[in-house]
C-alpha positions in Angstrom: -4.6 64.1 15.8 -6.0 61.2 17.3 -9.3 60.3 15.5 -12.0 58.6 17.4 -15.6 58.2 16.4 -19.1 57.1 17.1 -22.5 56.2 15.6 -25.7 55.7 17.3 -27.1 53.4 14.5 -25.9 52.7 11.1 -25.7 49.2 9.2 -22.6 48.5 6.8 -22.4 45.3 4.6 -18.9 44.4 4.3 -19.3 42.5 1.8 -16.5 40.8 0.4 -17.9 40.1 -3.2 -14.9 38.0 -4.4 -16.2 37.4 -8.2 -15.3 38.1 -11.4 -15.2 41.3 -13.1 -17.7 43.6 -15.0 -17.3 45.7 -18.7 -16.5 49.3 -18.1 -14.7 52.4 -19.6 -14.5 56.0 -18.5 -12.3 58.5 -19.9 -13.4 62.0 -17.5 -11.0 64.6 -19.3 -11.8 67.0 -16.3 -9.7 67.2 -13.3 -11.2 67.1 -10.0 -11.5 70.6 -7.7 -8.8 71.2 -5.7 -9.7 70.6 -2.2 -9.4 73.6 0.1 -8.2 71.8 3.1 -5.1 70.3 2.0 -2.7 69.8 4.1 1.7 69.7 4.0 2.6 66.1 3.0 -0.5 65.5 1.4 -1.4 62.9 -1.4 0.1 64.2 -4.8 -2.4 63.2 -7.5 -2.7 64.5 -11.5 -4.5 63.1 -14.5 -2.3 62.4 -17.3 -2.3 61.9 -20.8 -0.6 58.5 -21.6 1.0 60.0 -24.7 2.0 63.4 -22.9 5.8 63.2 -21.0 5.4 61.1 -17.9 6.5 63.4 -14.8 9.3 62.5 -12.6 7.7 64.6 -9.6 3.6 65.5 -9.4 2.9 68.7 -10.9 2.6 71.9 -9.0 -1.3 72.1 -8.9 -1.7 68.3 -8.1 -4.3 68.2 -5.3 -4.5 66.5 -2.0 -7.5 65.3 -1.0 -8.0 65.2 3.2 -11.1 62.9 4.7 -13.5 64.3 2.2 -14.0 61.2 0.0 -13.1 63.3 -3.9 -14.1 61.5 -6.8 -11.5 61.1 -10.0 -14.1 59.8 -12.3 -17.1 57.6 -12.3 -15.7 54.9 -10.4 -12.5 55.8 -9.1 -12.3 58.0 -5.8 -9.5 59.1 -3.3 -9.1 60.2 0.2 -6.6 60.5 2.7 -6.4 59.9 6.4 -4.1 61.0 9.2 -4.2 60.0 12.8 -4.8 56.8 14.5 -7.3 54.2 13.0 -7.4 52.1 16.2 -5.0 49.4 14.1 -3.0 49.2 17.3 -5.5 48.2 19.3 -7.2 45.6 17.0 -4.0 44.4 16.9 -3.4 44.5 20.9 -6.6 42.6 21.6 -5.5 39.8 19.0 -6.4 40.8 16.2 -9.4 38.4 14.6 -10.1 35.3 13.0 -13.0 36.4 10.3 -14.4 39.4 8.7 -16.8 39.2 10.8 -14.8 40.0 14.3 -13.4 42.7 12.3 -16.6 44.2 11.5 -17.3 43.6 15.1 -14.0 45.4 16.3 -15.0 48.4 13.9 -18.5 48.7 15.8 -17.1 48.4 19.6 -14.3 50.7 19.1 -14.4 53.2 16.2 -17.5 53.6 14.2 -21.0 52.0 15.9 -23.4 49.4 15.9 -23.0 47.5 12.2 -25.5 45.3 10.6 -23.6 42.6 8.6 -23.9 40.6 4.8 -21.2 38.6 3.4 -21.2 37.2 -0.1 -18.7 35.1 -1.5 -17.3 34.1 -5.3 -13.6 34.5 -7.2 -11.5 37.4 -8.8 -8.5 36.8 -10.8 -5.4 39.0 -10.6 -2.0 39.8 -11.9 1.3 40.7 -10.7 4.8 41.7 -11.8 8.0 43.0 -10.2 10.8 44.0 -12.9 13.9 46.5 -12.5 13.8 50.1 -14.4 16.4 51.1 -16.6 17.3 53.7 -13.9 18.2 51.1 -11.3 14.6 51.4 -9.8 12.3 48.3 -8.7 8.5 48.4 -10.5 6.0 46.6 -9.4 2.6 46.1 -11.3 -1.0 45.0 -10.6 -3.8 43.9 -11.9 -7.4 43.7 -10.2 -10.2 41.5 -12.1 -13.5 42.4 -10.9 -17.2 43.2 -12.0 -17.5 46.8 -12.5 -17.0 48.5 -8.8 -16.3 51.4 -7.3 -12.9 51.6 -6.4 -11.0 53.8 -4.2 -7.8 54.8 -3.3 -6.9 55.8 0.4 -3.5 57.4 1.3 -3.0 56.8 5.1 -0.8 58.6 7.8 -1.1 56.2 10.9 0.2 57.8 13.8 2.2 54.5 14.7 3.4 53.1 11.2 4.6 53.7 7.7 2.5 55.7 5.3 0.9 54.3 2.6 -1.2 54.2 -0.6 -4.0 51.2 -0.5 -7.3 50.2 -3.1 -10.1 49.0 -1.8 -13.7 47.7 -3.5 -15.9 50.1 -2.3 -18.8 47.4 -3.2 -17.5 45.6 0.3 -18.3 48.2 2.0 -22.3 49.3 1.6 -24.1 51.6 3.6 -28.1 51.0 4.1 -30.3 53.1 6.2 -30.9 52.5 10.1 -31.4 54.7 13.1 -29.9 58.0 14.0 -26.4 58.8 13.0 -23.7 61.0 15.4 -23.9 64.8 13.9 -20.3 65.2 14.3 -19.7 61.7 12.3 -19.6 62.6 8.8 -20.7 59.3 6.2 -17.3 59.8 4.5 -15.2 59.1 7.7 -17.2 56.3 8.6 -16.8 54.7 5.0 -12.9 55.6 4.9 -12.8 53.7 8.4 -13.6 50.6 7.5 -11.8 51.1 3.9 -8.6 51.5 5.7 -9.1 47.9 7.1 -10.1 46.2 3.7 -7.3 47.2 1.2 -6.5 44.6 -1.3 -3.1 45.9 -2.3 -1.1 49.0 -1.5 2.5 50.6 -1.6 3.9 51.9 2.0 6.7 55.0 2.4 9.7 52.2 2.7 8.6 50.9 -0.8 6.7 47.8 -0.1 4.4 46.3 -2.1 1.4 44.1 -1.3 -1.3 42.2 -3.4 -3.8 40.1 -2.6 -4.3 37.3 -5.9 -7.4 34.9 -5.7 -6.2 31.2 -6.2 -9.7 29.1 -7.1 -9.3 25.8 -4.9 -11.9 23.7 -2.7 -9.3 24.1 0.0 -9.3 27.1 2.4 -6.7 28.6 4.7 -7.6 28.7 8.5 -4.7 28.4 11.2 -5.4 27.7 14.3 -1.9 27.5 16.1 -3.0 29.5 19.4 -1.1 32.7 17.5 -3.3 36.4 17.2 -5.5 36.2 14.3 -5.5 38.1 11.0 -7.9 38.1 7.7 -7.1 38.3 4.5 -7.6 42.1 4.2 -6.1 43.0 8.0 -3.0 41.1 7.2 -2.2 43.9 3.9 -3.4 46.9 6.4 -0.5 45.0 9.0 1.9 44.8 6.4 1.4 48.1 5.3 1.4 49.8 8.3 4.7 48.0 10.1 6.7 46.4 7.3 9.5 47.8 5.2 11.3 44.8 3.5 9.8 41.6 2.6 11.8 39.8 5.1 10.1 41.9 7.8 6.7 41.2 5.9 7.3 37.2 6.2 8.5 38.0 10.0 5.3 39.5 10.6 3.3 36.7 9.1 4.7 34.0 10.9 3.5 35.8 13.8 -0.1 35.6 13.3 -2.4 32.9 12.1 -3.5 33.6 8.6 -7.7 33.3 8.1 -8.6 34.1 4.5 -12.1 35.7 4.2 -15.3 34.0 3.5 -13.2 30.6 3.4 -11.5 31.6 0.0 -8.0 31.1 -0.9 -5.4 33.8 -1.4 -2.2 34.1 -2.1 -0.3 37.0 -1.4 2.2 39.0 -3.7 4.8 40.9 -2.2 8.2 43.4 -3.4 9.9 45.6 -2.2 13.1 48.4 -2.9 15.5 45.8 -3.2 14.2 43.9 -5.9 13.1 41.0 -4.1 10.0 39.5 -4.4 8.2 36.8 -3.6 4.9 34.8 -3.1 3.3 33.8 0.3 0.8 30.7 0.0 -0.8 28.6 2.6 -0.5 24.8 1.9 -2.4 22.7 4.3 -2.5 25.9 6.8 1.4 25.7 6.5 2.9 29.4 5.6 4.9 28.9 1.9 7.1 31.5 0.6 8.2 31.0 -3.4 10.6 33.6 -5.0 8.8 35.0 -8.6 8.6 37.9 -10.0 5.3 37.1 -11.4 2.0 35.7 -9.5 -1.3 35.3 -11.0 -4.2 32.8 -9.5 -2.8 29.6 -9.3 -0.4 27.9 -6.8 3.4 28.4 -7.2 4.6 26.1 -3.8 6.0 23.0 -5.1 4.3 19.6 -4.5 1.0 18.4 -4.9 -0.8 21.7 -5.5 1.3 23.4 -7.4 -0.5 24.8 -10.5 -3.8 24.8 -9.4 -6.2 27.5 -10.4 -7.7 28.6 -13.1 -6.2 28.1 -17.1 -6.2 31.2 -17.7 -4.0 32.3 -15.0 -1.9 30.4 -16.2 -1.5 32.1 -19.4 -1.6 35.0 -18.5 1.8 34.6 -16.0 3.6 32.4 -19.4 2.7 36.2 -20.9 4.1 38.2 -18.0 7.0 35.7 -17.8 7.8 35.9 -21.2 7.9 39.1 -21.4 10.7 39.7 -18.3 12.6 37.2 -20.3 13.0 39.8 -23.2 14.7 42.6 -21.7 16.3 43.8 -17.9 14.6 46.4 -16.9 11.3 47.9 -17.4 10.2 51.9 -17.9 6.7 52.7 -16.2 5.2 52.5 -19.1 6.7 49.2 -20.2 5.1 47.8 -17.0 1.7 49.5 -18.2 2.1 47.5 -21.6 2.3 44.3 -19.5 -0.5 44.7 -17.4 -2.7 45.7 -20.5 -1.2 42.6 -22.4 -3.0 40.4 -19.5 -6.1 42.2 -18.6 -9.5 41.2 -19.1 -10.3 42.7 -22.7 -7.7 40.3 -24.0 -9.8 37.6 -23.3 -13.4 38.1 -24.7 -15.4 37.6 -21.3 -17.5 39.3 -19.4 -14.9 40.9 -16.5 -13.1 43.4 -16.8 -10.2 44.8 -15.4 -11.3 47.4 -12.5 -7.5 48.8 -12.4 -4.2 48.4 -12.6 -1.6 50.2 -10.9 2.3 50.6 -11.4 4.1 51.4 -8.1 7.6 52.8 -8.6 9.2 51.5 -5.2 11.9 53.6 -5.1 10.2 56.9 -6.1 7.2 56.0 -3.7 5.0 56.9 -6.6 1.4 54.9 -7.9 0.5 55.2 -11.6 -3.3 53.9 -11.5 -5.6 52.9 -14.7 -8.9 52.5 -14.5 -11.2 49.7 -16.1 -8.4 49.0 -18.9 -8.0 52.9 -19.7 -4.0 53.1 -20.3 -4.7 55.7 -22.4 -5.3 58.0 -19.3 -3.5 57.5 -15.8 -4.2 59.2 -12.2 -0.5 59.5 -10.4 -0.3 59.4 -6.7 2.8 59.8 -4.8 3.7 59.5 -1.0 
């Protein structure tokens, strides 16, 4: 199903509010109604108890949400899409060199005239890539943020991998102006332009992606005459064509990287085989580093290497540390690592908004939610 839409009049803020992260703790011991409309293939998603049996498969009454946005708890929210998200086509007419081109793509071709706000600071994040004792490849995540609202979109492109993605819903704000299409639900417009702002995901083929903030005065612009790609556009590309990390580096080189609001990024990528690496921009030159684990700080050899923040660099000596112990990893021995480096550890003011275990080779995504790991929401492709 091919999905096109319009809007007469509607102003979205993408606004890509890269700070730090808030307090916050939900625990909603109710699950979420079953959605009517769901469809063969669909999202499998449960709540469970961290100290019940972990499932190998999604239970029977898991539901599947379609393009109804359903929320999880306060906070968290899910929502699948099929059909084509005009990906192909922002990629076909070179893609773009800012957020705000994207934004401007968005309003031409899928969703309406857009009103725009950007706002800029850091977020601090965590990653790990460890074997299971089954022979499986795990790879965790951490997202450091102010309290958000976060939400996970499962999409079915008609030309590309499926996948599981989070996006900050707080980049994405909706403020009143003009008429809007009758046929154009707000829910489809909002998972429109989530599905071109993820900040990590897991495709069908079992790659991984995250997006780690690396606090420097530098920023990452190339301008070598290649199609442009943001930050957040260059995780929906890998996403939607990549299955190995060698095809994810191959598609890289192919674009020139612009990180939003002049920030830099690094990003962290894994995949079914085990391997896994780091891609940094150094002086707008593309850097890949093998590691298991990335936080915020530089990893390329030379003159910048370990530059970011302190505490990043604690927190990968604790994530390193801890791969140096043992081989292999269970689910919730990847849970235990995440929550050994999230925010609460710390005694500031952020929090951690979520932090997901994605079993690579089982295509499924454990997700916890503002430093919950008593309670987890599974997702499986």
């Amino acid at each position: 199903m091919k999905k096109t839409v319009s809007l007469l009049s509607l102003f979205l803020t993408f606004s890509l509010l890269l700070t730090g992260c808030g307090v916050g703790q939900t625990t909603s011991q109710s699950s979420p109604p079953a959605n009517s409309s769901s469809r063969s293939q669909a999202t499998s998603i449960s709540k469970n108890e961290a100290s019940a049996p972990q499932p190998e498969a999604p239970p029977a009454d898991a539901i599947s949400p379609t393009e109804k946005i359903v929320e999880l708890e306060p906070g968290l929210s899910a929502v699948r899409y099929d059909g084509d998200y005009g990906f192909d086509g922002f990629l076909e007419q070179g893609g773009a060199s800012s957020d705000r081109e994207v934004v401007g793509y968005l309003a031409e071709n899928l969703i309406g005239e857009l009103g725009l706000d950007f706002l800029g600071n850091f977020f601090g994040c965590s990653t790990i890539t460890a074997n299971s004792p089954a022979g499986g490849v795990l790879f965790g995540r951490n997202f450091d943020w102010n309290t958000c609202q976060a939400m996970v979109v499962e999409a079915h492109p008609e030309n590309g991998y499926a996948s599981l993605s989070t996006v900050n819903m707080d980049f994405i704000t909706m403020g009143a102006g003009g008429m809007m299409d009758a046929a154009l639900k707000l829910d489809q417009v909002r998972t429109l332009a989530a599905l071109y702002a993820p900040l990590d995901g897991m495709n069908e083929k079992g790659l991984a992606v995250s997006v780690n903030m690396i606090q420097d005065s530098a920023s990452i612009s190339q301008n070598t005459g290649k199609p442009g790609i943001t930050t957040t556009t260059a995780v929906r590309l890998l996403l939607d064509k990549a299955a190995t990390v060698d095809e994810a580096l191959e598609l890289l080189r192919q674009y020139d990287f612009h990180a939003s609001i002049g920030l830099v990024v690094h990003l962290a990528l894994a995949d079914s085989s085990g391997r896994s690496v780091v891609v940094e921009y150094v002086g707008n030159e593309m850097s890949v580093v093998e590691t298991p684990v990335v936080t915020n700080f530089y990893l390329t050899p030379g003159e910048k290497y370990g530059t970011g923040t302190s505490q990043s660099h604690t927190r990968y000596e604790i994530l390193i540390g801890l791969l140096s112990e043992k081989d292999s990893f269970t689910s919730d021995g990847i849970r235990d690592a995440l929550s050994s480096v999230s925010k609460g550890n710390f005694g500031e003011f952020e929090s951690t908004e979520w932090s997901i275990v994605f079993d690579l080779t089982a295509k499924t995504a454990r997700y916890y939610h503002r430093e919950n790991y008593k309670n987890s929401w599974l997702f499986a492709l």
